[in-house]
PANUZA-79850 format. One record per atom (N, C-alpha, C, O): residue in three letters; x, y, z. Coordinates in steps of 0.2 Angstrom, whole numbers, padded with zeros to 4 digits, always signed. Example, Ala and Ser with C-alpha at 12.3 -4.5 7.8 and 13.67 -1.06 7.14 Angstrom:
<nodes>
ALA+0066-0028+0039ALA+0062-0022+0039ALA+0066-0016+0039ALA+0071-0017+0042SER+0064-0011+0035SER+0068-0005+0036SER+0064+0000+0039SER+0067+0006+0040
</nodes>
This chain:
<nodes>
UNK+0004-0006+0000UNK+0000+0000+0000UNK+0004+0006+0000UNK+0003+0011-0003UNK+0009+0006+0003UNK+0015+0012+0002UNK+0016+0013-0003UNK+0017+0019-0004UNK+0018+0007-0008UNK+0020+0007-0014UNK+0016+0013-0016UNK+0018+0018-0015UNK+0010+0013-0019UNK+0003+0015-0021UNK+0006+0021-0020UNK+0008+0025-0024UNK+0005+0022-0011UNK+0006+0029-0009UNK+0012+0035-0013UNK+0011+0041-0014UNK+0018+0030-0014UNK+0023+0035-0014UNK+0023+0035-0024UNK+0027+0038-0027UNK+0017+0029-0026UNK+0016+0034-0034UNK+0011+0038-0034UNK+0011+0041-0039UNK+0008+0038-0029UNK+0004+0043-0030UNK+0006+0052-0028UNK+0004+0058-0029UNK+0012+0050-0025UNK+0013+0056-0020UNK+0020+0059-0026UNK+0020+0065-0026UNK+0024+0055-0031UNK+0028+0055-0037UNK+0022+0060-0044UNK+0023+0065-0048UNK+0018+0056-0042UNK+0012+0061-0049UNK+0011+0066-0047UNK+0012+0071-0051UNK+0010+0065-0038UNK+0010+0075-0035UNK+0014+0080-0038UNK+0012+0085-0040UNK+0021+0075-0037UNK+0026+0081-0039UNK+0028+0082-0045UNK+0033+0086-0046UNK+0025+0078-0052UNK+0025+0078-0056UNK+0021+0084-0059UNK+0025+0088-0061UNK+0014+0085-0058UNK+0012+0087-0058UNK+0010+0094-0056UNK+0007+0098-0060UNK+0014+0094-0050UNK+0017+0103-0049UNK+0021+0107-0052UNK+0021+0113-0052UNK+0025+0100-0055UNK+0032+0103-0062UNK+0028+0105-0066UNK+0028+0110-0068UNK+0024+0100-0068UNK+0022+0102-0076UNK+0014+0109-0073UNK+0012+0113-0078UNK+0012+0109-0068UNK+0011+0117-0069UNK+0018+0120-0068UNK+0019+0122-0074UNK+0022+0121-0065UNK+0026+0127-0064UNK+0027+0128-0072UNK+0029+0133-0073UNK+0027+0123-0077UNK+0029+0124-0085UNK+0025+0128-0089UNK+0026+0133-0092UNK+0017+0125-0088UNK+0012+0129-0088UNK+0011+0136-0088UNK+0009+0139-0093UNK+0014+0139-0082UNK+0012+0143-0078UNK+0019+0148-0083UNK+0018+0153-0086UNK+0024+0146-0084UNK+0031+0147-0088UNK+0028+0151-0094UNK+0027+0157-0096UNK+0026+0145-0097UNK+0022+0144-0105UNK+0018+0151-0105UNK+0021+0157-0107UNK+0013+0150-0103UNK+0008+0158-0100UNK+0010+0163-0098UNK+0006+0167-0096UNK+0018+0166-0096UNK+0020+0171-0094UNK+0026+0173-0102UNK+0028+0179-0103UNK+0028+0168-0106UNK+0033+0170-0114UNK+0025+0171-0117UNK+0025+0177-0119UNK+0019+0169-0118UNK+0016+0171-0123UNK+0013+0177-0119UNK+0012+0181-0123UNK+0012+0179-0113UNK+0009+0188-0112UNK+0016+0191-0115UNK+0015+0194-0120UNK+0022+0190-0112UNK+0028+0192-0115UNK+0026+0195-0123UNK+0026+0201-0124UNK+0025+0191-0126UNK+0025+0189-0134UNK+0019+0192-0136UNK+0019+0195-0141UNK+0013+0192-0133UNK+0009+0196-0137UNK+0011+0205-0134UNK+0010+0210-0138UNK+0013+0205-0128UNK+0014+0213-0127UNK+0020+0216-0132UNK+0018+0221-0135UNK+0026+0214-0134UNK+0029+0211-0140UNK+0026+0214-0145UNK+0029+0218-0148UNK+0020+0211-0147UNK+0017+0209-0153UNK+0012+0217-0154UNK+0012+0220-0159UNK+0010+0217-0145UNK+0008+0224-0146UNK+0012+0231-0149UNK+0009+0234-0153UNK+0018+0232-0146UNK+0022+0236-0146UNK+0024+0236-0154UNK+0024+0241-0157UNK+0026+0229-0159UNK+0028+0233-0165UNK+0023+0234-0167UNK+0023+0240-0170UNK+0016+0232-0167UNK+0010+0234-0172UNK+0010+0242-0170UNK+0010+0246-0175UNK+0010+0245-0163UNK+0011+0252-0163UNK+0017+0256-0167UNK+0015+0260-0171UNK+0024+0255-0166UNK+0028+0257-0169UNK+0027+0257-0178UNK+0029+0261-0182UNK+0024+0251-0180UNK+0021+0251-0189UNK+0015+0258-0189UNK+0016+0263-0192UNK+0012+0255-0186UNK+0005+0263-0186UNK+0009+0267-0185UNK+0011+0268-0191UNK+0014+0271-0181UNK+0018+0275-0180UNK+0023+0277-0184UNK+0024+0283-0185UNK+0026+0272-0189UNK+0030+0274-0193UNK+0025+0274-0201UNK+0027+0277-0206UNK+0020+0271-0201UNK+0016+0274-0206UNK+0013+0281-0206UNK+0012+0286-0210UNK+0012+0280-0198UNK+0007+0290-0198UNK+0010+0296-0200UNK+0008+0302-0201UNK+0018+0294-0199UNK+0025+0297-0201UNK+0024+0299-0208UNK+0024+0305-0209UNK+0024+0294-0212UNK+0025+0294-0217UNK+0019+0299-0221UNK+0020+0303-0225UNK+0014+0299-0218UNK+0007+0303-0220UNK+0005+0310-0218UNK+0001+0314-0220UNK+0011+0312-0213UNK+0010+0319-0211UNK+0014+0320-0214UNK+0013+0325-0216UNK+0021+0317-0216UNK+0026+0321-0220UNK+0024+0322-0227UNK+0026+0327-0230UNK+0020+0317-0230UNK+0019+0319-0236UNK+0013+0326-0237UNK+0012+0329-0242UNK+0008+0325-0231UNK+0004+0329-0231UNK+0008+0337-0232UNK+0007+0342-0236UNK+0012+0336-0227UNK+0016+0342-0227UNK+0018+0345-0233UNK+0017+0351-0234UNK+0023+0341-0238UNK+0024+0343-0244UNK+0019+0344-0249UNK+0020+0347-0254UNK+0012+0342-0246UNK+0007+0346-0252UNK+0004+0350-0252UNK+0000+0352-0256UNK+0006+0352-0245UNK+0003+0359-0242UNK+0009+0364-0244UNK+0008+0370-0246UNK+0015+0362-0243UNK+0020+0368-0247UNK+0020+0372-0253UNK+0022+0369-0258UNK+0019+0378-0253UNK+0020+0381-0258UNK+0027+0383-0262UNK+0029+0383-0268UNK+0030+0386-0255UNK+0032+0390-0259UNK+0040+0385-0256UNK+0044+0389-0253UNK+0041+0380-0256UNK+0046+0377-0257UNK+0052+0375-0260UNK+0051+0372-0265UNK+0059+0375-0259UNK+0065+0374-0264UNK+0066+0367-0266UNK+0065+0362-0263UNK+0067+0366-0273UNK+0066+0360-0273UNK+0072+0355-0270UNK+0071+0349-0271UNK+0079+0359-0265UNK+0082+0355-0262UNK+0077+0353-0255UNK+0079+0349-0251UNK+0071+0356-0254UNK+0070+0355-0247UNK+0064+0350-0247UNK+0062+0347-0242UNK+0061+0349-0253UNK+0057+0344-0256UNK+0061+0340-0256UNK+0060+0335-0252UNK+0068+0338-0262UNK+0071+0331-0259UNK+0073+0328-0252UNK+0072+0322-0250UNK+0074+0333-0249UNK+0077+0333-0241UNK+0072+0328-0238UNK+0073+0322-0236UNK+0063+0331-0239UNK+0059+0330-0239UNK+0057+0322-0241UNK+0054+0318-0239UNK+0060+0322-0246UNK+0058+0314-0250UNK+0064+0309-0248UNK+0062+0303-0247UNK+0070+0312-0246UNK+0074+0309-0243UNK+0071+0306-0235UNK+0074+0301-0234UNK+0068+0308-0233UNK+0065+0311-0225UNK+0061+0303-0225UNK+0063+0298-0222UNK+0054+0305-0231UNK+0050+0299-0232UNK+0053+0292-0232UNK+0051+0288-0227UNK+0057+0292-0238UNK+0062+0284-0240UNK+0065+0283-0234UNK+0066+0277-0233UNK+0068+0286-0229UNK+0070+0284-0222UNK+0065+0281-0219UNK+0065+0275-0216UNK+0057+0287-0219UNK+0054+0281-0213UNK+0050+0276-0217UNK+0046+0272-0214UNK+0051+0275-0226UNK+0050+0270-0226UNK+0052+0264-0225UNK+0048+0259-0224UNK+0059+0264-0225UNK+0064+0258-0221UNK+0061+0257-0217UNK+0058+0252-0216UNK+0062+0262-0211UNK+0060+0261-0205UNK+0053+0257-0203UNK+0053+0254-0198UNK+0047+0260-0209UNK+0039+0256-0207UNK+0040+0249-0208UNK+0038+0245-0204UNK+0047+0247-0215UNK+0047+0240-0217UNK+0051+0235-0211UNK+0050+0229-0210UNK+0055+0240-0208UNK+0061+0238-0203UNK+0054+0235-0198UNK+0054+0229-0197UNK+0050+0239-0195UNK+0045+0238-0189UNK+0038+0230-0193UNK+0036+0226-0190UNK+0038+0232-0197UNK+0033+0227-0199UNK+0037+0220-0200UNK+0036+0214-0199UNK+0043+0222-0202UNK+0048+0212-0201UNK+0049+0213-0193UNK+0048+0207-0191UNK+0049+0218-0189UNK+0049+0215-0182UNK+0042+0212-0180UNK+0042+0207-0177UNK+0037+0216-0181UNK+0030+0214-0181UNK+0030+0205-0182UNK+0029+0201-0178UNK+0032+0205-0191UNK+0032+0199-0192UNK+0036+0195-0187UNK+0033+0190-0185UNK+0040+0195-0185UNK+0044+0191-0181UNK+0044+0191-0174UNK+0048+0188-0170UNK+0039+0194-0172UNK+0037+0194-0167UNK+0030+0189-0166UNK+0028+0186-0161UNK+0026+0190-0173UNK+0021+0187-0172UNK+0023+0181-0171UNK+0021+0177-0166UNK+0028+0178-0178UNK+0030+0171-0176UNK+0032+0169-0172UNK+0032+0162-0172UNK+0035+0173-0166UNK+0038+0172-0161UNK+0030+0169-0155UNK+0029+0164-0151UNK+0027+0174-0157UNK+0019+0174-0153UNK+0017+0168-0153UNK+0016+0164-0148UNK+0016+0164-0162UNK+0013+0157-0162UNK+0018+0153-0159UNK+0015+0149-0156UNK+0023+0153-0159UNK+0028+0150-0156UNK+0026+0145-0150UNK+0026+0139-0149UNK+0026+0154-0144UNK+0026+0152-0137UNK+0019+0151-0136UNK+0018+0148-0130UNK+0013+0151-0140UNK+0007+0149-0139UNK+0008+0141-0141UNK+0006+0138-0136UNK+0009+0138-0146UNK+0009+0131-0148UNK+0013+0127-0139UNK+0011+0123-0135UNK+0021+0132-0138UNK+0023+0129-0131UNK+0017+0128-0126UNK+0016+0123-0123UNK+0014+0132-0127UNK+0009+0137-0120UNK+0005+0129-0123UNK+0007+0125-0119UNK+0001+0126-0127UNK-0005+0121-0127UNK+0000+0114-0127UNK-0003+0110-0124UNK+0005+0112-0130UNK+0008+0106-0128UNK+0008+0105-0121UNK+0006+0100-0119UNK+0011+0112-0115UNK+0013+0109-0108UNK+0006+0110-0106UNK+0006+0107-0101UNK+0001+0112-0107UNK-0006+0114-0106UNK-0010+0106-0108UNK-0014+0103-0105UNK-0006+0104-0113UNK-0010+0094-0114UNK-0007+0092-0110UNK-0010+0088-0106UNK+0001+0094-0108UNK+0006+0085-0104UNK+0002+0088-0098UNK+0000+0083-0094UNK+0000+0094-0096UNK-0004+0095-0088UNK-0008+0091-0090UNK-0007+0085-0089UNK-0013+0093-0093UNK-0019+0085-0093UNK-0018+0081-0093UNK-0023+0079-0090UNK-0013+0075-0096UNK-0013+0069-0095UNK-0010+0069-0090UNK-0009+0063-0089UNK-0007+0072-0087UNK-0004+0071-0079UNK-0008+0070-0074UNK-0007+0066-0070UNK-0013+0074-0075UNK-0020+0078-0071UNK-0023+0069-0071UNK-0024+0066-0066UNK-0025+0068-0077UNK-0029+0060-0077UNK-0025+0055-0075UNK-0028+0051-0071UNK-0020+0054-0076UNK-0015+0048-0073UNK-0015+0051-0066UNK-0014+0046-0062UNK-0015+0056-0063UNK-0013+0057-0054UNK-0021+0056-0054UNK-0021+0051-0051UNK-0029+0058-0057UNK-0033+0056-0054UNK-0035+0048-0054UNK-0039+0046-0050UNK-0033+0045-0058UNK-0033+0036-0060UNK-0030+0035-0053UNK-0033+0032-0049UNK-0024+0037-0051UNK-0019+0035-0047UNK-0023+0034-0041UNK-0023+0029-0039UNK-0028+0040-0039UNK-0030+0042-0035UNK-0035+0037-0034UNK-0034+0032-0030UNK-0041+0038-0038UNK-0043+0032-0039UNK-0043+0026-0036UNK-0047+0023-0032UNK-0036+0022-0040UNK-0035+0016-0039UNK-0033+0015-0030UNK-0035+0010-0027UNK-0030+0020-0027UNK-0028+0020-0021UNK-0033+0021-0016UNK-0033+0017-0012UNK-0037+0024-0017UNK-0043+0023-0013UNK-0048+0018-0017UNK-0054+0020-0017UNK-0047+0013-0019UNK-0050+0009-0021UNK-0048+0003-0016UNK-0052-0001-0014UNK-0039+0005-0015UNK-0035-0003-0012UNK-0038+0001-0006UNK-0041-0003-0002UNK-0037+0006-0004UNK-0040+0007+0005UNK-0047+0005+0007UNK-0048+0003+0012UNK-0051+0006+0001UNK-0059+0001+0003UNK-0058-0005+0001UNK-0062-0008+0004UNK-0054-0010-0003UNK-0052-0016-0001UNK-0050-0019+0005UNK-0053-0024+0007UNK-0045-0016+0008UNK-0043-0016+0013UNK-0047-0016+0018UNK-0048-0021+0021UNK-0051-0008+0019UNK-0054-0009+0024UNK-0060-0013+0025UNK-0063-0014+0030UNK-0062-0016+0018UNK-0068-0022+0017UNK-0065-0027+0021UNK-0068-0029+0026UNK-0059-0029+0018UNK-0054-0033+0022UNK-0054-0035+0029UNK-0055-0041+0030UNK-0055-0030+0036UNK-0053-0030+0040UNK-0060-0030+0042UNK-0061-0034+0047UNK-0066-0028+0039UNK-0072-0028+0042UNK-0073-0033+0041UNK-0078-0034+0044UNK-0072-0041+0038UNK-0074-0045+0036UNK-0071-0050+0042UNK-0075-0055+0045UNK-0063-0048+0043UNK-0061-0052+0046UNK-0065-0051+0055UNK-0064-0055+0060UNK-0068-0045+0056UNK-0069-0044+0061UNK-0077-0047+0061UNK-0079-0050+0067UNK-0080-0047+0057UNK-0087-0051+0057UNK-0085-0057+0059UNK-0087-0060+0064UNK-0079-0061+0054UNK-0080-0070+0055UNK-0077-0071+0062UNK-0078-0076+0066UNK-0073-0066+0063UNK-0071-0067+0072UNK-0077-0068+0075UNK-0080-0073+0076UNK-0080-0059+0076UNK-0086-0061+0082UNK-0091-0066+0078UNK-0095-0069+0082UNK-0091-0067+0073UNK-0096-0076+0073UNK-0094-0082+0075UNK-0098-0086+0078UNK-0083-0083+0075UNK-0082-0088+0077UNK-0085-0088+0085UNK-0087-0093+0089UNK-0083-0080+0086UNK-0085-0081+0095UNK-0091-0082+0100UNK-0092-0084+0106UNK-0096-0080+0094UNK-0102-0080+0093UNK-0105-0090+0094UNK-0110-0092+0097UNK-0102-0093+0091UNK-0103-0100+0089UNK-0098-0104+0097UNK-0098-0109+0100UNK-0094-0100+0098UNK-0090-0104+0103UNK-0094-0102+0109UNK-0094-0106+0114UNK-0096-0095+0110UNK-0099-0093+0116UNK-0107-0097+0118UNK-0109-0097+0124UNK-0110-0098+0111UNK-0117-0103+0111UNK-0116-0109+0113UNK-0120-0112+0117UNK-0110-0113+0111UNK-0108-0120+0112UNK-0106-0120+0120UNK-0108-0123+0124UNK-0102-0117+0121UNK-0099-0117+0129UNK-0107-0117+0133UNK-0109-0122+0135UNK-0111-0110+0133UNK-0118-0111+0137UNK-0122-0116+0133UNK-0121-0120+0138UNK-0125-0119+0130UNK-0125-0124+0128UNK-0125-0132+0133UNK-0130-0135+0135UNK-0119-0132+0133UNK-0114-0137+0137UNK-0115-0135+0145UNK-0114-0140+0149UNK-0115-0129+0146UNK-0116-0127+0155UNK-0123-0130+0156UNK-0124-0134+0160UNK-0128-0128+0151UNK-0134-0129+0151UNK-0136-0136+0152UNK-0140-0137+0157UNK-0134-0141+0149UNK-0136-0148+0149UNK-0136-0150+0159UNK-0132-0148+0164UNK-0139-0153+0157UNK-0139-0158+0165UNK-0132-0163+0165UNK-0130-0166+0160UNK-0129-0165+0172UNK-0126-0169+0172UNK-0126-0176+0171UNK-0122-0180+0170UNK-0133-0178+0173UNK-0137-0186+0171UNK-0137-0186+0166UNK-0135-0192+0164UNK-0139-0182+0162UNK-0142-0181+0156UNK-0137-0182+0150UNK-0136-0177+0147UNK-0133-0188+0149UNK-0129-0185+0144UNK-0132-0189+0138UNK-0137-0192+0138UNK-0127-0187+0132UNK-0132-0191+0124UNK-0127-0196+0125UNK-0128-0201+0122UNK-0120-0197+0128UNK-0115-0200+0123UNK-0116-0209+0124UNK-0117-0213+0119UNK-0117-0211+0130UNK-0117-0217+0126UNK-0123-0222+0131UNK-0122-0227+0134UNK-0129-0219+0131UNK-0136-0221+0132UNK-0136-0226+0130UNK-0137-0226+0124UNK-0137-0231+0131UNK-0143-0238+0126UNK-0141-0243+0128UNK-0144-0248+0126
</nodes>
């Protein structure tokens, strides 16, 4: 029955590891999506960029055309920049599916851990109601033996001394 006990008490601590992984798993993907949040702002950001500067130059009149390339040069920088922020984006997102795929694997091995510690459990408290069927059983056939021994002795007090069956005739 110890045996029993100390698999059961091994699934325990099985079990606490794979939450503490769990719990790991669910702290890279909040990581990963706040990540995820930060380039999508920095993209919007570097687009919004791009839309006031051009607005800017179409609002210009009376502009030199060195200040207009300056200008165009300006653009083509935050154009880099928007593409630079969206491969981070992208790469972040992948990084996001990533730790989410991580986060639902130790999220399964928790569950079958979860069903094997409850089978365990189970099974253990099945051999403890055997057991203790066990003892209750052996305790009935005692007090009946005692029960049958204690009849036959009064029994025997009972009979008369003349009176015997054994060898009459």
């Amino acid at each position: 029955m110890s045996d029993k006990k100390q698999r059961l008490h091994r699934i325990d601590r099985l079990a606490e590891v794979r939450q503490s992984y769990v719990t790991a798993a669910e702290g890279r993907v909040r990581e990963a999506e706040h990540l995820v949040r930060e380039r999508e702002e920095a993209a919007e950001q570097a687009d919004r960029q791009i839309r006031l500067v051009k607005e800017e130059i179409a609002y210009l009149d009376h502009s030199t055309g060195e200040e207009i390339q300056n200008r165009e040069r300006y653009i083509f920088t935050l154009y880099v920049r928007a593409r630079h922020a969206r491969e981070a984006l992208d790469k972040a997102r992948k990084v996001l599916d990533s730790r989410r795929h991580e986060w639902r694997e130790s999220k399964r091995d928790q569950m079958v851990i979860e069903k094997v510690q409850e089978r365990r459990l189970q099974e253990w408290q099945h051999s403890v109601n055997v057991a203790d069927q066990k003892d209750v059983d052996e305790m009935t056939v005692a007090r009946h033996a005692r029960n049958q021994i204690n009849r036959r002795s009064v029994e025997s007090a009972n009979v008369p001394a003349g009176t015997s069956s054994e060898g009459s005739g």
